[in-house]
Kinemage of the C-alpha trace (Angstrom):
@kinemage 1
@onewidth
@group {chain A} dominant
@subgroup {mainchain}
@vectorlist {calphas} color= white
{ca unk a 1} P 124.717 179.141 373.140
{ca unk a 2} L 127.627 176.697 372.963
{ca unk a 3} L 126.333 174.029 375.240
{ca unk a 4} L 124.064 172.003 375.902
{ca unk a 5} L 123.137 172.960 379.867
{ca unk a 6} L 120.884 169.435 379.999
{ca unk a 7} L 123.994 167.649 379.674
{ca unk a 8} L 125.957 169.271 382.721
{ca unk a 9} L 126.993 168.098 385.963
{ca unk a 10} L 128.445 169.428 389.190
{ca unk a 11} L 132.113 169.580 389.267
{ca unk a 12} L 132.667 169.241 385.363
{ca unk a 13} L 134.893 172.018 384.149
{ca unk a 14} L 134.112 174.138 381.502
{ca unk a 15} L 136.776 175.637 379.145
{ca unk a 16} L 136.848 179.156 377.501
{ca unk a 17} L 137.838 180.825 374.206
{ca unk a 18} L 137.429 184.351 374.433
{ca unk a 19} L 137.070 186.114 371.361
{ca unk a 20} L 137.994 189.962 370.026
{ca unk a 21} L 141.012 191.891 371.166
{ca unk a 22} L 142.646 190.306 374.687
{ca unk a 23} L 146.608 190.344 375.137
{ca unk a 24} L 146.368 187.540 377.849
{ca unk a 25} L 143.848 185.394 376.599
{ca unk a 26} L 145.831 185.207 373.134
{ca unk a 27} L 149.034 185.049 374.952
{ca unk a 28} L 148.259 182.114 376.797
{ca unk a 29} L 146.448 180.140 373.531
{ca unk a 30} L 150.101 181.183 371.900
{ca unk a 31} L 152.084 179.373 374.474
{ca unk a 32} L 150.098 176.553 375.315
{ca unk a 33} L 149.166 175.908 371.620
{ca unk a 34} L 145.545 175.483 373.082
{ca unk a 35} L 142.600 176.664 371.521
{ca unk a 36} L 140.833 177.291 375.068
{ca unk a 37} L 142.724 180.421 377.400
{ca unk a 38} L 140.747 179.814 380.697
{ca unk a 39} L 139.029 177.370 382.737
{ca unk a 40} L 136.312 177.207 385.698
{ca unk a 41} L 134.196 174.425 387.430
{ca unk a 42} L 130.573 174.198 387.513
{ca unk a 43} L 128.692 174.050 390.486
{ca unk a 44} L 124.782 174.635 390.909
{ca unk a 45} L 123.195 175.875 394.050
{ca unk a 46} L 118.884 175.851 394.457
{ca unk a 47} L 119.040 174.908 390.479
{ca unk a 48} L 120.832 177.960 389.204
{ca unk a 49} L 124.452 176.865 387.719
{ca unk a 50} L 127.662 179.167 388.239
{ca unk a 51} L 131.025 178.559 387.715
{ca unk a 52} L 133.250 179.188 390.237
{ca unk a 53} L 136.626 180.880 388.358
{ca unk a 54} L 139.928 182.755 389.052
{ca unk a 55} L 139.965 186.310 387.461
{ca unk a 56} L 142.489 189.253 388.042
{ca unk a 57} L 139.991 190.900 390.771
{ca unk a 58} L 140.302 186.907 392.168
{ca unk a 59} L 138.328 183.751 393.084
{ca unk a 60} L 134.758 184.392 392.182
{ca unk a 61} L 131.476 182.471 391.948
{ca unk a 62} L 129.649 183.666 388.389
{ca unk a 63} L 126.473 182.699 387.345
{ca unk a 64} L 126.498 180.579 384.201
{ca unk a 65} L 124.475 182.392 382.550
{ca unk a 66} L 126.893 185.219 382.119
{ca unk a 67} L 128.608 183.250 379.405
{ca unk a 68} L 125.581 180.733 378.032
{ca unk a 69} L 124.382 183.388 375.753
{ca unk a 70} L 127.810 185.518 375.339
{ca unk a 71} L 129.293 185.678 372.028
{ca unk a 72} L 132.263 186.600 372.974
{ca unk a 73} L 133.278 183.120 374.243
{ca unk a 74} L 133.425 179.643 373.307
{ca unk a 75} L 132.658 176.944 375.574
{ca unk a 76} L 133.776 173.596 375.927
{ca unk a 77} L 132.395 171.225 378.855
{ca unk a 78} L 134.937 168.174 380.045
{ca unk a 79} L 133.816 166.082 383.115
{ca unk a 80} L 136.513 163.609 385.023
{ca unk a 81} L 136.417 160.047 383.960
{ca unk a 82} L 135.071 157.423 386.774
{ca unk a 83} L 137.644 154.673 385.145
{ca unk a 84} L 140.594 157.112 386.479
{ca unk a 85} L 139.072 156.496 390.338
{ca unk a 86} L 139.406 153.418 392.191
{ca unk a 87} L 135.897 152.676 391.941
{ca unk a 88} L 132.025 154.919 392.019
{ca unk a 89} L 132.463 155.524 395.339
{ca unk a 90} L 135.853 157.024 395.115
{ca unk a 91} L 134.598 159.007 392.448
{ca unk a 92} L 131.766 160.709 393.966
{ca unk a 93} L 132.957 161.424 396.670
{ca unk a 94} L 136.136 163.097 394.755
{ca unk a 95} L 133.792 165.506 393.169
{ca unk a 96} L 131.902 166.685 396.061
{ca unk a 97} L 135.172 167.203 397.686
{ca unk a 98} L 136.369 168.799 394.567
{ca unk a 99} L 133.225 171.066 394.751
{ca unk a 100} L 133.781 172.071 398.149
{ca unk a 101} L 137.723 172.851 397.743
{ca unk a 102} L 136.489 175.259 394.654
{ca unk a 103} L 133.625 176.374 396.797
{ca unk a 104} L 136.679 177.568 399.553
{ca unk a 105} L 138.690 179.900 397.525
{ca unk a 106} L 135.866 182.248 396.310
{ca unk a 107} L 137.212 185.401 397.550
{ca unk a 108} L 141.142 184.167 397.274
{ca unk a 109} L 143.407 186.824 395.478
{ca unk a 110} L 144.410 186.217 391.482
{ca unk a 111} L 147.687 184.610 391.390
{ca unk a 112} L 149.304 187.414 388.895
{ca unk a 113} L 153.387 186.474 389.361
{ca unk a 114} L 152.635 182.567 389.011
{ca unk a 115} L 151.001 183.186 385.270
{ca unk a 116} L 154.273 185.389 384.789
{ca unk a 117} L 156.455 182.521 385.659
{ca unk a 118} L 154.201 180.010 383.372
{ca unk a 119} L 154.869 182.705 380.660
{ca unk a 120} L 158.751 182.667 380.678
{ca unk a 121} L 158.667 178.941 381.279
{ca unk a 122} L 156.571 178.463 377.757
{ca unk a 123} L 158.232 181.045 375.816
{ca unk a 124} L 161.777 179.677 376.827
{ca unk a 125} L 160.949 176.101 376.254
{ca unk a 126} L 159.284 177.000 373.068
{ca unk a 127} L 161.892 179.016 371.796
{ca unk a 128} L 164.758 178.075 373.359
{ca unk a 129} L 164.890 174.433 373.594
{ca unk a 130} L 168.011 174.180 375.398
{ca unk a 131} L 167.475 175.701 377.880
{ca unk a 132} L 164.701 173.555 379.093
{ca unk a 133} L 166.705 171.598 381.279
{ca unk a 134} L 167.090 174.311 383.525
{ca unk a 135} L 163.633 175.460 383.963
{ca unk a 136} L 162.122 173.711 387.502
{ca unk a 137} L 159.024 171.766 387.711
{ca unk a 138} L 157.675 173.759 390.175
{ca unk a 139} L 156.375 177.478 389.890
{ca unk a 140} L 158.828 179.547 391.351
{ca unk a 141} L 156.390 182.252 391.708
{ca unk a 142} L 153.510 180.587 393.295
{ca unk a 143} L 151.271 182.021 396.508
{ca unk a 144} L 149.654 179.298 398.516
{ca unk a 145} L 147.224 181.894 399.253
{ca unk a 146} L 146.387 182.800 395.542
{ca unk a 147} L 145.553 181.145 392.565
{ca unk a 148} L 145.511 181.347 388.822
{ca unk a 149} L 142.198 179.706 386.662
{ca unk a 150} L 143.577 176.031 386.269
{ca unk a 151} L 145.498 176.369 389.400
{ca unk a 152} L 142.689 176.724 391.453
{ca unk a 153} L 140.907 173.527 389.458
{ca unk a 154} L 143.961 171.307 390.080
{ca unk a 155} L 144.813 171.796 393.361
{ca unk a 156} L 140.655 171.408 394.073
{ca unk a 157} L 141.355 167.869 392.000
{ca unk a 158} L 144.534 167.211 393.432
{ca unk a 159} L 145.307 163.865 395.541
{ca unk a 160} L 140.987 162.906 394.745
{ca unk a 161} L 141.946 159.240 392.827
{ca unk a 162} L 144.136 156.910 394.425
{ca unk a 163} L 145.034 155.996 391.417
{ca unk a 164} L 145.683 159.122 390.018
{ca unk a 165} L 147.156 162.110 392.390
{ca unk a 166} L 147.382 164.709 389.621
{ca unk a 167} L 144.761 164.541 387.386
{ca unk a 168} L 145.822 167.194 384.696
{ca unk a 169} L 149.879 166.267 384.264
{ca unk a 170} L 149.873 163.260 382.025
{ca unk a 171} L 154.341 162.282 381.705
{ca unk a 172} L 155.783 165.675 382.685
{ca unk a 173} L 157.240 166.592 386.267
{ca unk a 174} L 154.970 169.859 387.154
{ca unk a 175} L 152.050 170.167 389.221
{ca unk a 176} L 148.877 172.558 389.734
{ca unk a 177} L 151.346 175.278 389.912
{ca unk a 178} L 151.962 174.961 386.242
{ca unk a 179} L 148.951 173.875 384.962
{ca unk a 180} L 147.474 175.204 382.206
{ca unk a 181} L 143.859 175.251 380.725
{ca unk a 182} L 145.245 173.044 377.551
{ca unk a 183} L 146.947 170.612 380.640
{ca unk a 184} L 143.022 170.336 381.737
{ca unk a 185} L 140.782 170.093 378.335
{ca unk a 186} L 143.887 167.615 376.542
{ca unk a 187} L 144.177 165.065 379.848
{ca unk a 188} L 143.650 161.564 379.103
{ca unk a 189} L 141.636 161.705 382.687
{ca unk a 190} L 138.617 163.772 381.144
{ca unk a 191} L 136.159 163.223 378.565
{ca unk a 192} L 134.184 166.012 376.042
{ca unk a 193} L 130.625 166.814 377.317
{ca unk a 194} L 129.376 169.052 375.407
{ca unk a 195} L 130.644 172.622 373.806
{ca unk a 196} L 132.659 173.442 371.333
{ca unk a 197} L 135.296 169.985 370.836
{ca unk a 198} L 138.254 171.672 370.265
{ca unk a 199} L 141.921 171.111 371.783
C-alpha cells in the first residue's frame, strides 16, 4: 500500500502511476514529463473512501480500495492549500462544493477527442518549438458534456478561491480544458499528503 489512508481527507486528490504495458498512460507521462498519468478526488460516504475518476467507459465513483493494495499503481495524495483561499471559511466551503461538482459528473461520458487535442498540443510544443505560438489556449476539442481525469478535477476546483480562479495553471494561458495530471500534483496551490512524492 502506497498511502497512508489515516492521513486522508475529503476532496484531496490522489495521483496515479500505473505500471506494466499501457500506451496511454506512458504517452501522457512522455508528454507531460510527469511521473503520475492520471488523477481522481477522494470522497468517503458511511466511512468507506472512493475516488470519484474519469475513465474511457466515463465518470465513475471507485472504491479506494481497488487501488490501496494494487501493485500495479503508485499513489500519490495532494490536498489544496487553505493559504490559497481567502480565509477557513472560504476554504471549506470550496471543498464541499468541490465534492459535490465531482459527485455530479459520475455517469458523464470520457472526453476521448479533448486528450487527442492535449496530445498534438504537447508533442508540437515539445518538438516543434516554433510552432507554439500558434497552438490556442483553449482545447479545441473539448465537450462540455464530457470530461477527461484532470478535467473533471479542475473544472470541480474551478472559480472555489477568490483569490485563485484556476487552481492548477500556475503562468500559462490554458484552463481545465488542458489540464493535465502533472498541471495538478506540480501546482504551487497543493501540498504532498502522503504516497509516493514524486513529480
Amino acid at each position: 500500500m502506497n498511502i497512508d489512508i489515516s492521513k486522508i481527507l475529503p476532496g484531496d486528490k490522489l495521483l496515479f502511476h500505473t505500471k506494466g504495458f499501457s500506451p496511454m498512460s506512458f504517452a501522457i507521462r512522455e508528454l507531460t514529463q510527469s511521473y503520475f498519468n492520471h488523477v481522481g478526488q477522494l470522497i468517503q460516504e458511511g466511512g468507506e473512501w472512493s475516488v470519484i475518476e474519469a475513465l474511457l467507459k466515463g465518470v465513475v465513483k471507485t472504491p479506494l480500495d481497488k487501488y490501496l493494495y494494487n501493485k500495479s499503481y503508485d499513489l500519490k495524495v495532494v490536498r489544496l492549500k487553505e493559504t490559497s483561499f481567502k480565509d477557513r471559511s472560504e476554504y471549506e466551503q470550496g471543498i464541499r462544493l468541490s465534492n459535490y461538482r465531482m459527485e455530479q459528473k459520475i455517469g458523464k461520458k470520457y472526453d476521448f477527442w479533448a486528450i487527442v487535442f492535449i496530445g498534438i498540443k504537447y508533442f508540437i510544443t515539445g518538438y516543434y518549438r516554433k510552432l507554439r505560438k500558434y497552438i490556442p489556449a483553449k482545447n479545441l476539442f473539448q465537450s462540455r458534456q464530457a470530461f477527461f481525469c484532470s478535467e473533471a478535477v479542475c473544472t470541480s476546483d474551478y472559480n472555489l478561491s477568490q483569490l485563485h480562479p484556476y487552481l492548477y495553471q500556475g503562468k500559462t494561458l490554458s484552463d481545465c480544458s488542458s489540464t493535465t495530471p502533472c498541471d495538478i500534483g506540480k501546482s504551487e496551490h497543493v501540498y504532498f499528503v502522503t504516497g509516493i512524492d514524486k513529480k
